[in-house]
C-alpha positions as CSV (number, residue, x, y, z in Angstrom):
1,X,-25.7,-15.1,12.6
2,X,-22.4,-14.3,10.6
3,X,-19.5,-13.9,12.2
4,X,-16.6,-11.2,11.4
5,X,-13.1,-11.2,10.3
6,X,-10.4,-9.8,12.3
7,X,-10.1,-6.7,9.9
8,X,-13.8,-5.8,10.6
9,X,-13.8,-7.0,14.5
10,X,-11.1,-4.2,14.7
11,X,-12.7,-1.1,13.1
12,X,-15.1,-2.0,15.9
13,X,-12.2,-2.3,18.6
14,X,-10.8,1.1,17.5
15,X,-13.9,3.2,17.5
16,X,-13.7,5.8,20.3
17,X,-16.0,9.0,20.4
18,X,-13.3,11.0,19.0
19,X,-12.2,8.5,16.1
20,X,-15.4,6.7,14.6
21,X,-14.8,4.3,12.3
22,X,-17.5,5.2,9.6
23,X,-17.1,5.7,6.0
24,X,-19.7,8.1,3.8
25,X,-19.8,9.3,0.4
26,X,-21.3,13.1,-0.5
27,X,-23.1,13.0,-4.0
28,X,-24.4,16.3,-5.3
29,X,-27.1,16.2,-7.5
30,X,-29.0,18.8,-10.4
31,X,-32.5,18.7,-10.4
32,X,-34.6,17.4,-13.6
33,X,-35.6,20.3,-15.9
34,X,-38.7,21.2,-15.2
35,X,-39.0,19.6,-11.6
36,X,-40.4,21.9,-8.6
37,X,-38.8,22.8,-5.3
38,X,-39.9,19.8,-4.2
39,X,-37.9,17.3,-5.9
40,X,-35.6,16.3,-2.9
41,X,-38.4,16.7,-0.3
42,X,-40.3,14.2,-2.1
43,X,-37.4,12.0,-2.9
44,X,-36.7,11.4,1.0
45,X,-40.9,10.6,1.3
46,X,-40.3,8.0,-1.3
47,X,-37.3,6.3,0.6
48,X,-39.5,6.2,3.9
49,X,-41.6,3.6,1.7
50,X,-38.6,1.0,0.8
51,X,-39.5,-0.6,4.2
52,X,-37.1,-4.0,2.6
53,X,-34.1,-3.6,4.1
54,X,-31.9,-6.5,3.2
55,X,-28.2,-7.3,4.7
56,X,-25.9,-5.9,5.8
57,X,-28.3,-3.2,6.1
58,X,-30.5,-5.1,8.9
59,X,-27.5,-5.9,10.8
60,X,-26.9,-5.6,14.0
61,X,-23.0,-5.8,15.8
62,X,-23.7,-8.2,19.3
63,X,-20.9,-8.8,21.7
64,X,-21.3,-11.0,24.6
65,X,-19.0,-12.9,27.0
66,X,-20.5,-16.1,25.8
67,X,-20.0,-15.8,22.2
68,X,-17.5,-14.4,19.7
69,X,-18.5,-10.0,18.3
70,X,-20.8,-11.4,15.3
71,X,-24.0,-9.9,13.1
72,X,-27.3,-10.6,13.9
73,X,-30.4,-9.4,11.6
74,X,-32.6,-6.9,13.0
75,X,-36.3,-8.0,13.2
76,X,-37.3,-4.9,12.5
77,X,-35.6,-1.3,10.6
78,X,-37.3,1.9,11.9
79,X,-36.2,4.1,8.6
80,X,-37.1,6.9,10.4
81,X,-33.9,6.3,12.5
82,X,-31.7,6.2,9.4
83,X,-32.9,8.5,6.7
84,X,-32.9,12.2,7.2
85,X,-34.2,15.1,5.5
86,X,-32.3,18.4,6.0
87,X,-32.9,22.0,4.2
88,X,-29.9,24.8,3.9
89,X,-31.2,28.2,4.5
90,X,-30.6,30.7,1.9
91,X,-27.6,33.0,2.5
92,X,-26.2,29.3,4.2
93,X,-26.2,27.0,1.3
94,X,-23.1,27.9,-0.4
95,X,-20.4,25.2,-1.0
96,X,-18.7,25.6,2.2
97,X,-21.5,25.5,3.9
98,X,-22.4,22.1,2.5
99,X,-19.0,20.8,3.8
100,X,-19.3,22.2,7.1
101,X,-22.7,20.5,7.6
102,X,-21.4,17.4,6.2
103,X,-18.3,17.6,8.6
104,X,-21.0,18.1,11.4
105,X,-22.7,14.6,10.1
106,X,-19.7,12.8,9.9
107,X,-18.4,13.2,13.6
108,X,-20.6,11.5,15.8
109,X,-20.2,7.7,16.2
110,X,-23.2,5.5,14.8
111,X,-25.5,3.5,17.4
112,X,-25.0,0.2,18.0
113,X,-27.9,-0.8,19.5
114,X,-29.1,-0.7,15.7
115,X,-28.2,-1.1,11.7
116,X,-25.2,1.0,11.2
117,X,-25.9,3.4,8.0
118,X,-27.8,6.6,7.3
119,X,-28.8,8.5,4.5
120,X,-29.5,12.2,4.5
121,X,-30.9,14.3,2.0
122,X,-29.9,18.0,1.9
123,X,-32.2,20.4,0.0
124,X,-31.4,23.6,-0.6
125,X,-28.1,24.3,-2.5
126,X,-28.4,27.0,-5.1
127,X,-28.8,26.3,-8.7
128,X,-31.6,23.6,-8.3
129,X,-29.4,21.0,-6.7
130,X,-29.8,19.1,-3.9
131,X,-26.8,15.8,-2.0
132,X,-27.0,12.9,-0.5
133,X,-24.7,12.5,2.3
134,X,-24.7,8.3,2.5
135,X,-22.6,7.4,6.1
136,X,-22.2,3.3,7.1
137,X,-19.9,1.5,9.6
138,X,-16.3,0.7,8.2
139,X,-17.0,-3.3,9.2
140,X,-20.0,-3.6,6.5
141,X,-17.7,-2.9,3.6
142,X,-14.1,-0.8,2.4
143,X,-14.6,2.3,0.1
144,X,-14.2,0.4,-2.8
145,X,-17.4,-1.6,-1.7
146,X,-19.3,1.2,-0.8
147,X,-18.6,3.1,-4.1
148,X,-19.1,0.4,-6.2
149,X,-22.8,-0.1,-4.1
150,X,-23.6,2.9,-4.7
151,X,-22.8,3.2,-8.6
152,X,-24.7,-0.3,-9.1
153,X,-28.1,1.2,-7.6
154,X,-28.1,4.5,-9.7
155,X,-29.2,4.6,-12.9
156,X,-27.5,4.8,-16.2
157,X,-29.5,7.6,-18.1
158,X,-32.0,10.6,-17.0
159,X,-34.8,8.5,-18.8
160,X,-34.3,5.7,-16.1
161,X,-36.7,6.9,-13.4
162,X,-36.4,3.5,-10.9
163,X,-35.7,4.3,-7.5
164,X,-33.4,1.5,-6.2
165,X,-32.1,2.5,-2.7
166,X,-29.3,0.4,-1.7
167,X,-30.4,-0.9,1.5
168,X,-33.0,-2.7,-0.5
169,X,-30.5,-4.3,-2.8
170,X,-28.8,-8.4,-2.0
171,X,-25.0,-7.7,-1.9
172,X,-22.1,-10.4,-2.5
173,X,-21.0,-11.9,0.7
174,X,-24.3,-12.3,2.5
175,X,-26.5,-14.6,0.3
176,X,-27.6,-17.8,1.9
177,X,-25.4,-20.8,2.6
178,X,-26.7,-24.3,0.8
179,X,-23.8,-26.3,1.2
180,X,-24.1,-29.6,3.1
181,X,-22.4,-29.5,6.8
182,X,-19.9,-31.6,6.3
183,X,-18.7,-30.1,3.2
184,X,-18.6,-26.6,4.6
185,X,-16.7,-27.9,7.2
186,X,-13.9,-28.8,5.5
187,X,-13.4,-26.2,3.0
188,X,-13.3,-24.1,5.5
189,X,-11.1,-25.9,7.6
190,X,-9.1,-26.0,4.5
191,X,-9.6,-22.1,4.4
192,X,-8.3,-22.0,7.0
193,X,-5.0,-23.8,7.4
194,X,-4.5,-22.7,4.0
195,X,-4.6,-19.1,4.5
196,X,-2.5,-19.1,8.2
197,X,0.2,-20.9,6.2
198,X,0.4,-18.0,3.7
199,X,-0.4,-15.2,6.5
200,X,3.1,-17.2,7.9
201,X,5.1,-17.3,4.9
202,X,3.8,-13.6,3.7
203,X,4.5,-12.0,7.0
204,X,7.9,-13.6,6.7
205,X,8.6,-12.4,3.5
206,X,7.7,-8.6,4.2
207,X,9.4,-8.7,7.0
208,X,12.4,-9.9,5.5
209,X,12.1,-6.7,3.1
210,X,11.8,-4.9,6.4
211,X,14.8,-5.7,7.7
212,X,16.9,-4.8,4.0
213,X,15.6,-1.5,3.9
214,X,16.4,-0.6,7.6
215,X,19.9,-1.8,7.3
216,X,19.7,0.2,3.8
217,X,20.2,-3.2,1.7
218,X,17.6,-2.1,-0.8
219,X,15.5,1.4,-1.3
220,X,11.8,2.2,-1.8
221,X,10.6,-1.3,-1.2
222,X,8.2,-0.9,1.4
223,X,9.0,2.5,3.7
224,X,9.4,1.8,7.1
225,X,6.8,2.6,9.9
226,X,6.7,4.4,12.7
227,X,9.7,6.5,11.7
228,X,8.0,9.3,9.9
229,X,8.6,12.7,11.2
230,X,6.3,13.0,14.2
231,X,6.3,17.0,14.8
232,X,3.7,18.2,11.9
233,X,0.3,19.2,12.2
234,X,-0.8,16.2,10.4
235,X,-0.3,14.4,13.1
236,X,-0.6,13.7,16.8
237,X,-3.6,12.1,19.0
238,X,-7.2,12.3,17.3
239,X,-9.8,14.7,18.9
240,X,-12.9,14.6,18.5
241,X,-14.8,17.7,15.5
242,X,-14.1,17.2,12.0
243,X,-13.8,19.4,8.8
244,X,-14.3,18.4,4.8
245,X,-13.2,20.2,2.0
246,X,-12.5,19.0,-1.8
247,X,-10.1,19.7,-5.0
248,X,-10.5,17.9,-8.6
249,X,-9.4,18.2,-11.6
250,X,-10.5,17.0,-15.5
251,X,-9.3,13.4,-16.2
252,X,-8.3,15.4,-20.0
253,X,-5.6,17.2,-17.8
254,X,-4.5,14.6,-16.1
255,X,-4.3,12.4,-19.0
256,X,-2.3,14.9,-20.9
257,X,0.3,14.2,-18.7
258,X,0.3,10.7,-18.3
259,X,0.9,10.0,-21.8
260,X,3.4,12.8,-22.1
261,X,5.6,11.0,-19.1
262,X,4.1,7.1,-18.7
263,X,2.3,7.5,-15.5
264,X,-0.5,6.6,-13.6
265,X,-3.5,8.2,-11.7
266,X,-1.6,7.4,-8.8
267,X,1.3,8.7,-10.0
268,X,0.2,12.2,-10.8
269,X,-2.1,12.7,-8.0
270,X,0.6,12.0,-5.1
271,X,2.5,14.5,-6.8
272,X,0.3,17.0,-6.5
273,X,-0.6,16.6,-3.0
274,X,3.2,15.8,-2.1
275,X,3.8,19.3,-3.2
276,X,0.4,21.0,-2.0
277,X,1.3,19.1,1.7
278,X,5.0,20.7,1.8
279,X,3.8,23.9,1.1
280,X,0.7,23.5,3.6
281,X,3.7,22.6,5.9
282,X,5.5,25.0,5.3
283,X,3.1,27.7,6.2
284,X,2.8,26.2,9.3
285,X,7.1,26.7,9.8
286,X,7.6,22.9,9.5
287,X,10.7,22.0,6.6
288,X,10.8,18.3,6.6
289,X,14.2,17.2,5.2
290,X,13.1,13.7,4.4
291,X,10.4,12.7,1.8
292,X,6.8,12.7,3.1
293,X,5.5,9.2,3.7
294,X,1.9,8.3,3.6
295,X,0.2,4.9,4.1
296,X,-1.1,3.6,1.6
297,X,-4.1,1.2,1.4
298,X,-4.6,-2.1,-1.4
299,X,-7.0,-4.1,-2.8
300,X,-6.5,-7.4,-1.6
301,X,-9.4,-8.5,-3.7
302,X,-9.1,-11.3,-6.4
303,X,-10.1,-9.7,-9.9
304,X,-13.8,-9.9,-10.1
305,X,-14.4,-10.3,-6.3
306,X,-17.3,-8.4,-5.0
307,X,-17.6,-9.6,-1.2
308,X,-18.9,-7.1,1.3
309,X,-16.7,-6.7,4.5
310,X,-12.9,-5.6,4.0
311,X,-10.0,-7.0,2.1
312,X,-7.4,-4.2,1.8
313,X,-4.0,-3.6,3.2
314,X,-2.4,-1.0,4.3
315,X,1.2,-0.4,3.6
316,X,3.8,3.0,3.9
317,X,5.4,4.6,0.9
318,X,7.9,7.0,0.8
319,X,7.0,9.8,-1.7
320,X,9.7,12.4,-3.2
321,X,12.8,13.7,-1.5
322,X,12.8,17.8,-1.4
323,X,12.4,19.2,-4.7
324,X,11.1,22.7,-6.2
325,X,10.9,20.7,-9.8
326,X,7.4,19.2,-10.1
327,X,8.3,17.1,-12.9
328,X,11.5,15.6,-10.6
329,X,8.9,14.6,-8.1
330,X,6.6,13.0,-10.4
331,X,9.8,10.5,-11.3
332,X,10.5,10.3,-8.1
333,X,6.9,9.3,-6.8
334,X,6.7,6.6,-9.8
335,X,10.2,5.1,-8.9
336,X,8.8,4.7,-5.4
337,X,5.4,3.2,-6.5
338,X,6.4,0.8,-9.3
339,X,9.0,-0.4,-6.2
340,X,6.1,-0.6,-3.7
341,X,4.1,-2.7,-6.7
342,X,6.9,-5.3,-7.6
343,X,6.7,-5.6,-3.7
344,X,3.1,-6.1,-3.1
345,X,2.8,-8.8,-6.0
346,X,5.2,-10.9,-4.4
347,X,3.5,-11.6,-0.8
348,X,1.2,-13.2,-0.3
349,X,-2.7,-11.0,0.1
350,X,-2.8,-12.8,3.9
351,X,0.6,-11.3,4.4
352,X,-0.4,-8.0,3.8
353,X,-3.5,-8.5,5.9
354,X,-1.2,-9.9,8.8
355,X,1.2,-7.2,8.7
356,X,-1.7,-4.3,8.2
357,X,-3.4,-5.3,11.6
358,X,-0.1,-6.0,13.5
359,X,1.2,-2.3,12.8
360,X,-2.6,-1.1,13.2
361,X,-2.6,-2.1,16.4
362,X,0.4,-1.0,17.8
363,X,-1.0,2.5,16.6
364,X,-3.9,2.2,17.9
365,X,-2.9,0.9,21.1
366,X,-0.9,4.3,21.1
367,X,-4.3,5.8,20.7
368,X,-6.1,4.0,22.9
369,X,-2.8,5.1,25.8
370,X,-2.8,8.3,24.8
371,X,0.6,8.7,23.6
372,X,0.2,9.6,19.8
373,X,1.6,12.9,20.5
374,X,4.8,12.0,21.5
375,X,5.4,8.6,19.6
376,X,6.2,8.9,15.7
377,X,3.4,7.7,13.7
378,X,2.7,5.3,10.7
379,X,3.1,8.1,8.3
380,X,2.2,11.6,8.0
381,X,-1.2,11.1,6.7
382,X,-3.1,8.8,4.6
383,X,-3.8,8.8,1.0
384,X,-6.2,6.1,-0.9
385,X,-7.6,6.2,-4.2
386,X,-10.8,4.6,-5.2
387,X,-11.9,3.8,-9.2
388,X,-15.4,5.5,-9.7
389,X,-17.8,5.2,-12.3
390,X,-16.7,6.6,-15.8
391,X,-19.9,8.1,-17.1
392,X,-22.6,10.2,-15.2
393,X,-25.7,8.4,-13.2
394,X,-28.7,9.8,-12.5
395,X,-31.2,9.0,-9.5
396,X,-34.9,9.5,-10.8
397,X,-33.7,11.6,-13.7
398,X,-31.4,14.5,-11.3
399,X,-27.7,13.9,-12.5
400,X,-25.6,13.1,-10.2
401,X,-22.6,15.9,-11.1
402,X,-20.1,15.2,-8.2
403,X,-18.9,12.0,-6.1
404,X,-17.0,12.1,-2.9
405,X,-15.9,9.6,-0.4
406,X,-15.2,10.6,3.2
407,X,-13.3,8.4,5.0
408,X,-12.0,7.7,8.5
409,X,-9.1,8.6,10.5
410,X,-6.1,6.4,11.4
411,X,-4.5,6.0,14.6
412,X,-2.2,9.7,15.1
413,X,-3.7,10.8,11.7
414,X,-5.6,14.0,11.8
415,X,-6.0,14.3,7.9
416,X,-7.3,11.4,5.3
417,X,-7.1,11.8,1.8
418,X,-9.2,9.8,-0.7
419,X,-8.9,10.1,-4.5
420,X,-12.1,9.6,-6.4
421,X,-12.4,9.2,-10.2
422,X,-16.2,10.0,-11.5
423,X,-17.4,11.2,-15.4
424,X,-14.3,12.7,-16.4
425,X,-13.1,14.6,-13.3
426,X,-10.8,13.2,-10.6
427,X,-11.4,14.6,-7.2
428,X,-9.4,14.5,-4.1
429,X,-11.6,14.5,-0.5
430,X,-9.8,15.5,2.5
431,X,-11.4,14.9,5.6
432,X,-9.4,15.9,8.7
433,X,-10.3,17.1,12.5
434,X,-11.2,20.6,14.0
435,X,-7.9,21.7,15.3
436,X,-5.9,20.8,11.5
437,X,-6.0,24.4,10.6
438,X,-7.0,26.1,7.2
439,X,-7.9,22.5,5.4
440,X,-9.3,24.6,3.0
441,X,-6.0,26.0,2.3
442,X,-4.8,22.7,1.3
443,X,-7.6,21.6,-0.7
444,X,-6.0,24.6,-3.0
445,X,-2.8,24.2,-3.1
446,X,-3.3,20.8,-4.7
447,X,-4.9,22.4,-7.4
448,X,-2.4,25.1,-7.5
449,X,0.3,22.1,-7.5
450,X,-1.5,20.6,-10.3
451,X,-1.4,23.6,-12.5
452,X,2.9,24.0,-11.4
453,X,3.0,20.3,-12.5
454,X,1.7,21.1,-16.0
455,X,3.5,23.2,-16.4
456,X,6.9,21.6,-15.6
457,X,5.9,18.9,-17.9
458,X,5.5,21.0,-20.7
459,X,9.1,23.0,-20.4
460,X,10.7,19.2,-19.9
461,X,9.0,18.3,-23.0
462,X,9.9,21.4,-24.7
463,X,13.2,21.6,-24.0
């Protein structure tokens, strides 16, 4: 029996039929040369035989009125209730029809009456590929976690030909515990006392900073919540019916400008979606007058950490005032973050925790009464960027070409972002509901913001 934090106990609180709280990652795949048709059909045959399924993948979620929500291992894993083979017609196995069947996996809620994961295969995409659409419950682990799961259980060049499925594989976090009773005791105790003192003094601290920037003592330390503008499409109460669609870019582009203007990742992609999302606002007749503010999540992690579970905050940033100068935004956006850093380094990781799950669940209990059409949000959507691998893997010698997470939705949020850096191309996911409309518009116009971006840099630097 293990039992959960209060971060994981409330992905399970929040879960509704219309919001699930599941995470997933689509990987596409090219076949071996010289393979058959076959490859993926036999490649779910050989995953029905991995019958070892260690945790958190034998878990079970068990809430009772005698006992606080904990895990309990399964005694048994049927596979054939979490590993799916699916084939796209020809004439239906285009791109967008890979993210509309994807959106169609990703809406319904896992069962709890068992292990919370699945893995489908989906044969059939032209040009000898084939994906993997990999979905599991938000408690067992963050994005981070999940990517870094599955990067660690691929293989490093087409000649490696070991199949090492990921349910099969002992995680950090849930190894067994050899320490004498007493001692565990104590240090956690200790844990214990230690970490409410800083949840205390962090809090404190952050909402200190709070209080500065409403009174307008300071600027761009931390945005505010709940005073975002509420009257866009991107937000409102979350329905349930979802809808996927992707963008990327070459990491040699976006380094280009980084070292031309001393930025980040972060830096240049929130630019490009801060001008792609006014524009996708604008075509909907909304102007917003203030800068767009998204929340943000962190790493709470210590360097090296690799627990399973969550440890991430979530804070709100403000991006870039109104502009038509992409290069302006970008300078704006990197004020704001380097702010938002400073910030973040000086609390306490328990006092982002704190605050995180004190303004999630006054969302969520917004939610939950069904007033998130009328009360502002957190922000106007939700942006998160997650490190990938920096060279290709392979899975029985098929390279894997793309990588894409797809998250949930937050509370009044009907669109999530997640940036995902893989082998040389960063890629942004946007997972959103049914009644968002044209989300594939969007996905373009953050490429098309990209290109306006490079642009601008290069008549700044010119001039």
């Amino acid at each position: 029996m293990s039992k959960l934090s209060l971060l994981d106990l409330g992905f399970f609180v929040a879960e509704t039929e219309a919001s699930p709280k599941h995470v997933a990652g689509l990987l596409i795949y090219k076949r071996p040369a010289k393979s058959t048709a076959a490859f993926a059909k036999n490649l779910y045959r050989e995953y029905l035989t991995f019958t070892d399924v260690k945790p958190p993948f034998n878990r079970t979620i068990q809430f009772s009125l005698s006992a606080l929500p904990h895990w309990k291992d399964a005694e048994h894993v049927d596979l054939g209730q979490h590993i799916f083979y699916h084939k796209l017609e020809n004439g239906q196995n285009d791109r967008q029809a890979l993210y509309d069947f994807v959106a169609r996996l990703h809406t319904p809620m896992l069962d709890r009456s068992r292990p919370l994961w699945e893995v489908h295969v989906i044969d059939g995409l032209g040009d000898g590929r084939f994906a993997l659409y990999q979905k599991m419950h938000h408690a067992y682990a963050d994005g981070v976690t999940m990517a870094r799961w599955t990067a660690e259980n691929m293989a490093q060049s087409a000649d490696d030909l070991e199949l090492r499925p990921v349910w099969t594989q002992t995680h950090g976090g849930h190894g067994p515990r050899r320490k004498k009773a007493s001692q565990e005791m104590m240090q956690s105790l200790w844990k214990e006392v230690g970490g409410t003192t800083l949840r205390f003094l962090g809090i404190s601290r952050l909402a200190a900073m709070l209080f500065l920037e409403s009174v307008n003592l300071t600027k761009n330390a931390i945005a505010l919540p709940f005073v975002s503008s509420a009257k866009t499409p991107l937000t409102g109460q979350v329905t349930p019916g979802r809808q996927f669609t992707t963008a990327g870019v070459s990491m040699e582009r976006v380094n280009k400008i980084r070292a031309r203007t001393r930025s980040t990742i972060n830096h240049v992609a929130l630019t490009c979606l801060d001008g792609a999302l006014r524009r996708y606002l604008s075509d909907q007749g909304v102007e917003l007058q203030r800068p767009i503010t998204i929340q943000m999540p962190v790493n709470l992690r210590q360097e090296g950490e690799k627990t399973a579970g969550n440890k991430i905050g979530i804070i709100q940033v403000e991006l870039s005032p109104p502009t038509d100068d992409p290069y302006v935004r970008l300078r704006n956006i990197g004020f704001s973050l380097r702010s938002v850093r400073t910030m973040i380094d000086s609390v306490a990781p328990e006092g982002i925790e704190s605050y995180t799950i004190l303004t999630g669940l006054v969302a969520q209990i917004a939610e939950l009464l069904k007033l998130s059409n009328t009360l502002p949000p957190m922000g106007n959507t939700l942006v998160s960027n997650v490190p990938g691998p920096k060279s290709h893997l392979y899975l029985k010698g098929a390279k894997m070409e793309e990588m894409h997470p797809i998250s949930t939705l937050p509370p009044s949020n009907l669109l999530n972002i997640t940036l995902f850096s893989y082998a040389g191309d960063l890629f942004f996911g946007l997972i959103a509901t049914d009644e968002l409309p044209n989300l594939q518009r969007l996905g373009e116009y953050v490429q098309e913001a990209f290109t306006e971006l490079e642009k601008s840099v290069q008549d700044a630097h010119a001039a």
